[in-house]
ROLOVO-42923 format. One line per 4 residues: their letters; for each residue x, z, y of C-alpha. Coordinates in Angstrom, 3 decimals, padded with zeros to 6 digits. Each point is the difference from the previous one (the first is absolute). Example, Ala and Ser with C-alpha at 12.3 -4.5 7.8 and 13.67 -1.06 7.14 Angstrom:
% ROLOVO-42923
as) 012.300,007.800,-004.500 | 001.370,-000.660,003.440
% end
This chain:
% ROLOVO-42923
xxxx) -176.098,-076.934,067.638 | 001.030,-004.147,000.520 | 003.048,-001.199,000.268 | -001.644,-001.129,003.653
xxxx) -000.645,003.517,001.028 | 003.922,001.419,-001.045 | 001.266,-003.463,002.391 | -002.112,001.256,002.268
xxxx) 000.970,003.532,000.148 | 003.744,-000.779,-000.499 | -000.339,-002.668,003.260 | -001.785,002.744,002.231
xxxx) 002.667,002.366,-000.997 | 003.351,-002.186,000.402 | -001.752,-002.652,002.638 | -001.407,002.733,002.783
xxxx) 002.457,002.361,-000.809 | -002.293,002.638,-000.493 | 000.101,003.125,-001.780 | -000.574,-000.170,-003.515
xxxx) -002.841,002.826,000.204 | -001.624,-001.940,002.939 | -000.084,-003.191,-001.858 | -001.667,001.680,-003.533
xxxx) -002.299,002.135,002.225 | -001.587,-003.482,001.097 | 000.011,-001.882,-003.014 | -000.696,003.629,-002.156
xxxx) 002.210,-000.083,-002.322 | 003.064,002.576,-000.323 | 003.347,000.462,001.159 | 001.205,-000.956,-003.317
xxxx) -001.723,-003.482,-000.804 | 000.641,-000.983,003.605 | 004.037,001.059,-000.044 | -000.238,-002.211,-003.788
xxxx) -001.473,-002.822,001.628 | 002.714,-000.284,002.403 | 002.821,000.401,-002.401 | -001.750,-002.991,-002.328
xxxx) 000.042,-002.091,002.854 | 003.165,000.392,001.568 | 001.387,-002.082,-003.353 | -001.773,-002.596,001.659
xxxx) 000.909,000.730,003.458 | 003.150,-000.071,-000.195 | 002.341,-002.880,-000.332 | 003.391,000.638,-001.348
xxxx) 002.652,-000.018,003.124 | 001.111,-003.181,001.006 | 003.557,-000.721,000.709 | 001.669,000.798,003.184
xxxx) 003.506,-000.482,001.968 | -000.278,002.956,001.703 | -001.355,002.905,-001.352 | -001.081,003.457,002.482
xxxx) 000.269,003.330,-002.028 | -001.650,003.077,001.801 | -000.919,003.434,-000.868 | -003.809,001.824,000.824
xxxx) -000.983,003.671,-000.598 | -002.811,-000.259,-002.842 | -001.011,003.554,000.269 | 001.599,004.040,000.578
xxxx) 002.499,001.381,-002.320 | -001.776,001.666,-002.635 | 001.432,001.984,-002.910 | -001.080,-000.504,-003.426
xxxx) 000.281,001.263,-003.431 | 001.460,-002.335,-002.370 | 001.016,000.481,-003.854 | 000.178,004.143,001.145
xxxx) 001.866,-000.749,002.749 | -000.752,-000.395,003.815 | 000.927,-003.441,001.297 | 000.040,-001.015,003.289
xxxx) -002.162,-003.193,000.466 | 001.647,-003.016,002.607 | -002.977,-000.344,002.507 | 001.986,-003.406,001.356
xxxx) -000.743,-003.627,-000.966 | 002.185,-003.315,000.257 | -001.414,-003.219,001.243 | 001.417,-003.475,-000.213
xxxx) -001.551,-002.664,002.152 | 000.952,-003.535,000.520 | 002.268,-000.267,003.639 | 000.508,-003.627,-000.004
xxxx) -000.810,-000.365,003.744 | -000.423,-003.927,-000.685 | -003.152,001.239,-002.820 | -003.069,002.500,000.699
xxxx) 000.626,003.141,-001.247 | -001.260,001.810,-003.087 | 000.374,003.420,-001.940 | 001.479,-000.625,-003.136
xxxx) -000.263,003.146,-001.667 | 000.688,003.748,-000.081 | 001.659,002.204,-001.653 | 000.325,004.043,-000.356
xxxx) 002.500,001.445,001.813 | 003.086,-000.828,002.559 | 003.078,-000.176,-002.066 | 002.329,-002.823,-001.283
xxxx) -001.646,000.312,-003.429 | -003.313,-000.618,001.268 | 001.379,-003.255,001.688 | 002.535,-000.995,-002.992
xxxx) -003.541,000.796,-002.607 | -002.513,-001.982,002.074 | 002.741,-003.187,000.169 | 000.346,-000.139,-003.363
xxxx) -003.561,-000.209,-001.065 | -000.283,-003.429,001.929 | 001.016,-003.197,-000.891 | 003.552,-001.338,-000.362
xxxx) -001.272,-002.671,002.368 | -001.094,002.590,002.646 | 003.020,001.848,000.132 | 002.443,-003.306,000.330
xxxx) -002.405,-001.161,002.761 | 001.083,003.275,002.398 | 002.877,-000.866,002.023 | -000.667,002.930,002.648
xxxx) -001.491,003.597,-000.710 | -000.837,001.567,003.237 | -000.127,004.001,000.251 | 000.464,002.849,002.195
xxxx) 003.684,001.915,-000.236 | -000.497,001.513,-003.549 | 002.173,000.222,-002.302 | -002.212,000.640,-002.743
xxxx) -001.620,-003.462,000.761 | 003.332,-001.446,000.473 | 001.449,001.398,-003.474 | -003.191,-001.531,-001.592
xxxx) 000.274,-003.108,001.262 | 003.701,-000.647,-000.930 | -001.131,001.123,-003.488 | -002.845,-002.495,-000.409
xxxx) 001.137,-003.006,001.697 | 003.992,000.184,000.454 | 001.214,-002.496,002.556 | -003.087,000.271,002.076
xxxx) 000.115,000.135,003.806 | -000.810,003.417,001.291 | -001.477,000.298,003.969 | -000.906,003.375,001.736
xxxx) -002.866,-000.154,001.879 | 001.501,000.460,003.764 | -002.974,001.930,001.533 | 001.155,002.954,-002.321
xxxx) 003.553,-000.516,001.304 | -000.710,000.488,003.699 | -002.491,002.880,-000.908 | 003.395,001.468,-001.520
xxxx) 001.320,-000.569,003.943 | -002.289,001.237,001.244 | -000.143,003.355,-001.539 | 003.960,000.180,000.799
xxxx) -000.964,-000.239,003.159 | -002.133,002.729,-000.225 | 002.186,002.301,-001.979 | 002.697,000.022,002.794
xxxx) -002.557,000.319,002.223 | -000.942,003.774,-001.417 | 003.100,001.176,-001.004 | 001.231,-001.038,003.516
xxxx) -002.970,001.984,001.409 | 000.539,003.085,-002.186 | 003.683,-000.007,000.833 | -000.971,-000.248,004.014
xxxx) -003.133,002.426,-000.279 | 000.596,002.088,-003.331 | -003.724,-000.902,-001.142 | -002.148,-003.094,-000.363
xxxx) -000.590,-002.658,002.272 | -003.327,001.151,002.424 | -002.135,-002.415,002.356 | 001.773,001.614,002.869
xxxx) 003.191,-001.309,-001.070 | 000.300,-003.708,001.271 | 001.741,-001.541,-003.132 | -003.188,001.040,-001.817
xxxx) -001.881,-001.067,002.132 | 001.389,-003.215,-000.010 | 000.787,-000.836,-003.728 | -002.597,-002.673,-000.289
xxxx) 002.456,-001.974,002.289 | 002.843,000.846,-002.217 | -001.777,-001.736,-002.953 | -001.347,-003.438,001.858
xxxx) 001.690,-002.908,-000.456 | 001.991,-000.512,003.383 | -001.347,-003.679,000.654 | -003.544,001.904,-000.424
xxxx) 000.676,002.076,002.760 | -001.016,-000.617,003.787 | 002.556,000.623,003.134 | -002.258,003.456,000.611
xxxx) 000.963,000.932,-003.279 | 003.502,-000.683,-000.429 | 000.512,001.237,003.388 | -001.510,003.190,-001.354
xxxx) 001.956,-000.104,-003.161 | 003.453,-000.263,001.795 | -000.781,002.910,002.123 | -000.917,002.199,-002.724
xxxx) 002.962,-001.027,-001.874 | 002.475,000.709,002.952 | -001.707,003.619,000.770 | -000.850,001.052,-003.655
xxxx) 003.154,-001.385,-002.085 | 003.086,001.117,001.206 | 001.939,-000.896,-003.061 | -001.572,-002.982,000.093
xxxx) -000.869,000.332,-004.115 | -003.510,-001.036,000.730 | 000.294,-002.900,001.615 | 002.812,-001.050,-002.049
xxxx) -002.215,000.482,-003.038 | -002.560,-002.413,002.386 | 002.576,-002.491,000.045 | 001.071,000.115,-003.528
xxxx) -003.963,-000.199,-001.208 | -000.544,-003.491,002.489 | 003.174,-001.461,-001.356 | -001.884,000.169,-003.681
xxxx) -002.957,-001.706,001.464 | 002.023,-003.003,001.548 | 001.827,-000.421,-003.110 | -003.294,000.161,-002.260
xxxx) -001.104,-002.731,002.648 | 002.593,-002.390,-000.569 | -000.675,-002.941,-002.224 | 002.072,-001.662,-002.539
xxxx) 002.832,-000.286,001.994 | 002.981,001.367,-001.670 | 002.617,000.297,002.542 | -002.510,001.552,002.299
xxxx) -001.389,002.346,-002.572 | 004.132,000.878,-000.778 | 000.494,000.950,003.861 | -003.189,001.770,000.199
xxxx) 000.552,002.305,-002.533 | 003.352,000.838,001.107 | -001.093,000.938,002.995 | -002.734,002.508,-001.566
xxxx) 002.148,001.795,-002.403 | 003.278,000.115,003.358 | -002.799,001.863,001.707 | -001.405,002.118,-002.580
xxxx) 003.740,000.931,-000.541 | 000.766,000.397,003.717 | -003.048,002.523,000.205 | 001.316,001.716,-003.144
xxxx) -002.837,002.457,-000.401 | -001.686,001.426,-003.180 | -002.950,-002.569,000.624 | 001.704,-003.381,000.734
xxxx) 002.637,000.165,-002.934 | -003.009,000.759,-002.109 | -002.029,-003.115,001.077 | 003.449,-001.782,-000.312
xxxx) 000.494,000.942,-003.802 | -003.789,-000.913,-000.720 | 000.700,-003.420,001.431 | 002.873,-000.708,-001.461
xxxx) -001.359,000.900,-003.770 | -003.295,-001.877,001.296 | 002.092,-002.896,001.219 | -000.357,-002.439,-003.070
xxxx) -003.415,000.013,-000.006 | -000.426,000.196,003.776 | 002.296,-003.303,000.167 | -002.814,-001.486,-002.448
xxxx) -002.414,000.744,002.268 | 001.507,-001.588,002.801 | 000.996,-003.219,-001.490 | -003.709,-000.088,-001.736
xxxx) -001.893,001.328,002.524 | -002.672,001.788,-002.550 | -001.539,003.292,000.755 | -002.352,002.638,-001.992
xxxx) -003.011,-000.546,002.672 | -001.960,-001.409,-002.752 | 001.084,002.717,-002.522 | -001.346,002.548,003.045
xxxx) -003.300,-001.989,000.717 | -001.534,000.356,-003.618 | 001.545,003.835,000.149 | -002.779,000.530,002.388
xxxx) -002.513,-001.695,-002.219 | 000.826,002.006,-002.730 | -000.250,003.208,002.090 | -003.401,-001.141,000.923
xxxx) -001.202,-000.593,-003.851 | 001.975,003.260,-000.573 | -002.206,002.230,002.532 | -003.264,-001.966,-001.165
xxxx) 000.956,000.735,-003.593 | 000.280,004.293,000.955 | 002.755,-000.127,-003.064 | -000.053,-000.697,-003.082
xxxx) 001.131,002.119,-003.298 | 002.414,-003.097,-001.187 | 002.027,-002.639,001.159 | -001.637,-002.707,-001.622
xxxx) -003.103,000.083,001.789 | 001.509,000.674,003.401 | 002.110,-003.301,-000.811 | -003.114,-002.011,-001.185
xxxx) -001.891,001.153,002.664 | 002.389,-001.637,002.818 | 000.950,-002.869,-002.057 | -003.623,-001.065,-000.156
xxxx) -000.688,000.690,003.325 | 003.106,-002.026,001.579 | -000.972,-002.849,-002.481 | -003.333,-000.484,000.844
xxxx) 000.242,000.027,003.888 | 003.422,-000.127,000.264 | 001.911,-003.263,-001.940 | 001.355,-001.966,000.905
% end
């Protein structure tokens, strides 16, 4: 075979994002030559990962838990992969590599095979609340700013919201919330931002709240969840973000239910890197966009028996179509 017909093969493959079987079928050649071809021209693909000021660190599901046998032993294999992409809103975006797993060490290994130059370049590492992530961070590149990614914090809001909302149902009904109850019904509502809402709505809202919530935990947990959102909305205004966040934790501790002191806790642990967030105003959106890129190669792909041609496979892919 020429050199021509492995570039070609390897192109198909990482360019279309075909299946490797599809790709060979075509060109006849097997699975094997046509997975070698691609792994000889990623080297050539692939640029080593440019600096960046702001760095997005996000975790994808490579595959289903799987049990193997390892030096007469079973060993439990980590189906999850990390991915670090350049967030520098001010710069296109672009996956800068992967690594195995979703733990600190994963983070702390993959920093410290790059340059010195990349890793003084970083001034902001952008993640979801984990603190894995967070521990391997602070091990790599001490003195770093840490943000949390705020959509995750107001899904964490959200779900208070809905906690109180069962366990006030099941304390009302002694069972699970039903469509014939109206606070099912309406829980949708509950979970809408209240500027998203239209007068039909929120008059709906405040009726069910009135009829359904007699302690009033529900719509206290409403109030606490909508405070979060106004103070995750505030800019870098520091007296403003001060009074704003006294007023969320005076309400979460007014409401003083399982739910709200919860949320509280988790915010003030989080707080750190939520004030990072809201003085930098950087987000994992990126981080999330090529996570559904790499679920995409991932399905194409049907698995694959090792990590290293999972992570070739995407890296290719997102270089050739995707750079930036």
């Amino acid at each position: 075979m020429t050199d021509r017909l492995l570039a070609k093969v390897a192109l198909s493959i990482a360019k279309s994002n075909r299946s490797i079987s599809d790709v060979c079928r075509e060109y006849r050649v097997s699975w094997t030559t046509g997975n070698k071809a691609l792994a000889a021209a990623v080297q050539q693909w692939l640029p080593a990962p440019e600096p960046t000021r702001v760095l997005g660190i996000d975790e994808t599901r490579a595959r289903s838990v799987k049990w193997v046998v390892e030096a007469e032993s079973w060993k439990r294999t980590d189906p999850w992969m990390t991915s670090f992409v350049n967030a520098d809103p001010n710069f296109s975006g672009r996956l800068l590599g992967l690594t195995p797993g979703r733990c600190g060490a994963c983070v702390s290994t993959w920093l410290g095979k790059q340059t010195q130059e990349f890793r003084d370049g970083i001034e902001v590492v952008v993640i979801d609340p984990s603190a894995p992530y967070a521990c391997g961070i602070r091990s790599a590149l001490p003195g770093v700013k840490i943000a949390v990614d705020h959509w995750h914090i107001i899904k964490l809001a959200n779900q208070m919201v809905t906690d109180t909302r069962r366990r006030v149902i099941q304390e009302q009904q002694g069972r699970r919330g039903q469509a014939i109850d109206p606070m099912w019904a309406h829980r949708l509502l509950l979970l809408t931002a209240a500027e998203h809402l239209s007068p039909k709505q929120r008059k709906r809202l405040n009726k069910v709240l009135d009829s359904q919530d007699p302690t009033g935990e529900i719509q206290a947990a409403y109030q606490c969840k909508e405070l979060l959102r106004k103070l995750l909305a505030t800019r870098n205004e520091p007296r403003l973000i001060r009074n704003r966040l006294f007023e969320f934790y005076t309400a979460c501790a007014d409401a003083n239910t399982v739910e709200t002191i919860k949320l509280a806790k988790t915010i003030q642990t989080w707080w750190p890197a939520i004030l990072v967030f809201l003085q930098h105003r950087v987000t994992n959106a990126r981080t999330e966009g090529f996570n559904r890129v790499i679920k995409q190669v991932k399905r194409t792909g049907c698995g694959y028996r090792n990590m290293d041609n999972y992570e070739k496979r995407i890296m290719s892919h997102i270089a050739l179509n995707r750079a930036a």
